[in-house]
N, C-alpha and C positions, 0 to 999 in steps of 0.2 A: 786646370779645373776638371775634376770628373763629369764624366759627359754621360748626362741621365736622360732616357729616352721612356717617356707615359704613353701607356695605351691601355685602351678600354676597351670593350665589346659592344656593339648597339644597343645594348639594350639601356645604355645612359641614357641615350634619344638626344644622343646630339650628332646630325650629321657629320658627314667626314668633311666637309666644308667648315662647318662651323667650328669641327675639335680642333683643324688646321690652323683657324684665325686664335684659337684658344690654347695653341702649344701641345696639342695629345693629337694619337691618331685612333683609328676605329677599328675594329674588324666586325665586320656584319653577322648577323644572326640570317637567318633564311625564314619566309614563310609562305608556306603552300598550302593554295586555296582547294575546292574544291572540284577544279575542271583539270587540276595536276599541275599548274603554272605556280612555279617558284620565283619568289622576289626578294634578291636582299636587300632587308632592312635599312631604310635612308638612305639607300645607294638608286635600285631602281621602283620604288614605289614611295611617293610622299603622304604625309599623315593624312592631309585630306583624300588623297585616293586612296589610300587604304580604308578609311572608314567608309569612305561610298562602295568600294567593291564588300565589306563586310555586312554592309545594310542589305547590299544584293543577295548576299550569300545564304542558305538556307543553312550549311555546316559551318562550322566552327572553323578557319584555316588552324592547320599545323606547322607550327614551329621547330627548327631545329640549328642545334649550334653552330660556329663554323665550324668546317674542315679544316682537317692537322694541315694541308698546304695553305689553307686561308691563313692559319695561324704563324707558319714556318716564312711566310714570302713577309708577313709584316716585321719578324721577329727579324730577318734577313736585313731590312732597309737600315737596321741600328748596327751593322754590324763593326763598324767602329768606336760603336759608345762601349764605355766603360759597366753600365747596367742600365738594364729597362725592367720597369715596374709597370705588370701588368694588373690591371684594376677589372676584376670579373664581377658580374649578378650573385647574389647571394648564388650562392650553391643549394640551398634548397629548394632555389625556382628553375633551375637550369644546371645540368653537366656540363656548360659554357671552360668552366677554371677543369675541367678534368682535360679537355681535350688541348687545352693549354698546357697545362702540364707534360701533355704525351706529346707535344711538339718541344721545349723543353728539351726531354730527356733525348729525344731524336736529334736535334741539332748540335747537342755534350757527345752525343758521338759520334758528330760529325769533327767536334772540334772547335765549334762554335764559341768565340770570346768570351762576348758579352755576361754578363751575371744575371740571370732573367729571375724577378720576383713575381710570384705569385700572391696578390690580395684581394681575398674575398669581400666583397663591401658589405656582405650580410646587408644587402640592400637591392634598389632596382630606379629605373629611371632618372631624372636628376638629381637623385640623391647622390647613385652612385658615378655622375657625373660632377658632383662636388668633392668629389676626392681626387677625380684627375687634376682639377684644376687645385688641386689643393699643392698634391702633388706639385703640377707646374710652376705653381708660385714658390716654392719652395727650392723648389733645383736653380730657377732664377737666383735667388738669392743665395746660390750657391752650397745651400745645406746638401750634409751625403745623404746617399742612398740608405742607410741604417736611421738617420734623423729622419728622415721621411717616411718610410715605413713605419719608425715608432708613433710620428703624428697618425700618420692613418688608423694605425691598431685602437689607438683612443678616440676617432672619428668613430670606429667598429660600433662603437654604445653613446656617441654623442652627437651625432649628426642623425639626425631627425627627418621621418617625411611622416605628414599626415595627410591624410584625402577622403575623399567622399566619393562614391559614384551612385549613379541612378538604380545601378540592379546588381546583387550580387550571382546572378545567370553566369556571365562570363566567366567569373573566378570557379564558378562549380564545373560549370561545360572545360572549364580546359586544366581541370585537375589541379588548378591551385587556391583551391579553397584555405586553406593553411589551418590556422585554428579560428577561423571564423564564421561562427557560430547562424543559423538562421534568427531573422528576429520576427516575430510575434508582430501583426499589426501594420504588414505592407500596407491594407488600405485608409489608415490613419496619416500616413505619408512621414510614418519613422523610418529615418537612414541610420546607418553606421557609421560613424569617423573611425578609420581604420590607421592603423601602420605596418609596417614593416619591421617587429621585435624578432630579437634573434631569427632575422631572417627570415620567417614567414609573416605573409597578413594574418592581422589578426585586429578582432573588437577593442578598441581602448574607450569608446562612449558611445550613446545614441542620444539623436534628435529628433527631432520633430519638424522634417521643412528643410527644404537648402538652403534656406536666409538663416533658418538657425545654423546648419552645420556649416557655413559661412564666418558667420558670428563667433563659434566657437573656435573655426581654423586660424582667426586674427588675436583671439583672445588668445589660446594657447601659446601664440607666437609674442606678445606683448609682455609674458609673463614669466616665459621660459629662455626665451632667445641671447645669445651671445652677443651677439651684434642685432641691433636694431633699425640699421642702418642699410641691412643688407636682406635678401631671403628672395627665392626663388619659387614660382609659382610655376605650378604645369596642369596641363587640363590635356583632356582628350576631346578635341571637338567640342571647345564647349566656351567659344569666343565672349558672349554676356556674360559669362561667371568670372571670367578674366579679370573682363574690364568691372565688373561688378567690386571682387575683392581688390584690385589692385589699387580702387578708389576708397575703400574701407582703408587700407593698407595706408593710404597718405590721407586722409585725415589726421589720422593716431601720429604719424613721422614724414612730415613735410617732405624733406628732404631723404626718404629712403630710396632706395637703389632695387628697383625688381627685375630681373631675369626673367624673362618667358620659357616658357621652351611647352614646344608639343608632342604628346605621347607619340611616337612610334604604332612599326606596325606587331612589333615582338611583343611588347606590352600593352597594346592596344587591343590586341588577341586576349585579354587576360581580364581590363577592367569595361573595354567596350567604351562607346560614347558615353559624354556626358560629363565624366569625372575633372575634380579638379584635388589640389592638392599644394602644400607650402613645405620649404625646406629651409634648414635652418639649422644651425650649431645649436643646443641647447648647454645651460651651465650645468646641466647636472644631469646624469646618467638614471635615467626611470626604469629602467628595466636589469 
């Protein structure tokens, strides 16, 4: 059987602990605060501490990808498998997939076995930690390395995240605003339900309230969804909103299946507290 090896970068925001118990492994993004202290990503700083030391913070921490050795010591530990399929942050939020790349090309001339893929998720958080695990189920089941990358390419435009957060400050402060436009009427208490299209954030609707853009991230998911059965919720600090939709969520589907997961400090740098957000296969490509 070919022996297929998945990894992702932090910015999925699933520790290395949890990709371990989930079949993928991680390699950390770095972020540095303003007193010069670097922490990588779910390795030594947890989301709750990260957002307390960002509340403390007067600047914005900065972010940066791994290092070609970050990248070459994980690429190393497969050195038997037959191919590993690496699963990057869109490339428009992050050079995360370049410096993979240039470890790649470094260990072909070394000699290096293995068949290393490179795949953009045009995505970020657990969205683009539903393509490892997509990935994994799939090498499970024995599928090659070409069947799996072809599913992922069609994940590229069907796997879905939408979200909400409290302020779009952070997306501006740290230069990923994407196409997401200001809206008219902060003190009316309109938000934007955003996604991630081709790779950048960007406006797909506005509300009126977090119980509406609540309303609206269950309704989207009830009408669009592949599986119903299944969807993944993430927030950033933002436990009542959780437990808020995840009980809208099982009204509609008794028996549906939710996944947590909590923003990081790579992404967390980006949307700040407060945010929440649903993931999910949709049938049909909107963008």
């Amino acid at each position: 059987m070919n022996k297929i090896a998945v990894i992702a970068d932090s910015s999925c925001d699933f520790t290395p602990e949890r990709a371990k118990k989930a079949g993928f492994s991680v390699v950390p993004l770095n972020v540095t605060f303003e007193d010069g202290t670097m922490y990588r990503d779910g390795v030594d700083l947890t989301s709750a501490e990260f957002f307390q030391k960002l509340a403390d913070s007067k600047q914005l921490p900065k972010t940066s990808q791994p290092t070609l050795e970050a990248w070459m010591d994980a690429f190393r530990q497969y050195e038997d498998y037959e191919d590993i399929i690496v699963i990057t942050v869109s490339s428009k939020l992050s050079g995360t997939i370049n410096g993979a790349g240039m470890a790649r090309r470094m260990l072909r001339e070394e000699g290096f076995r293995p068949h290393i893929h490179l795949v953009d998720s045009q995505t970020a958080s657990a969205a683009q930690a539903a393509f490892a695990l997509e990935a994994v189920r799939m090498a499970k089941e024995g599928k090659s390395a070409q069947e799996i990358l072809t599913r992922l390419l069609y994940l590229q435009n069907h796997l879905a995240i939408y979200f909400i957060i409290d302020s779009l400050e952070y997306l501006r402060r740290g230069g990923r605003i994407g196409k997401v436009t200001a809206l008219a009427g902060k003190l009316m208490g309109i938000k934007p339900v955003l996604s991630v299209l081709e790779g950048e954030a960007t406006n797909v609707d506005k509300v009126r309230g977090m119980q509406a853009g609540l309303n609206k991230l269950v309704d989207g998911f009830l009408t669009h969804a592949v599986d119903l059965h299944h969807v993944i919720v993430i927030s950033s600090c933002a436990p009542d909103r959780v437990k808020t939709i995840s009980h809208m969520l099982q009204t509609h589907i008794s028996d549906i299946e939710i996944t947590t997961v909590e923003i990081g400090a790579v992404i967390g740098t980006y949307v700040g507290p407060g945010g929440i957000a649903l993931v999910y296969e949709e049938k049909e490509a909107r963008w």
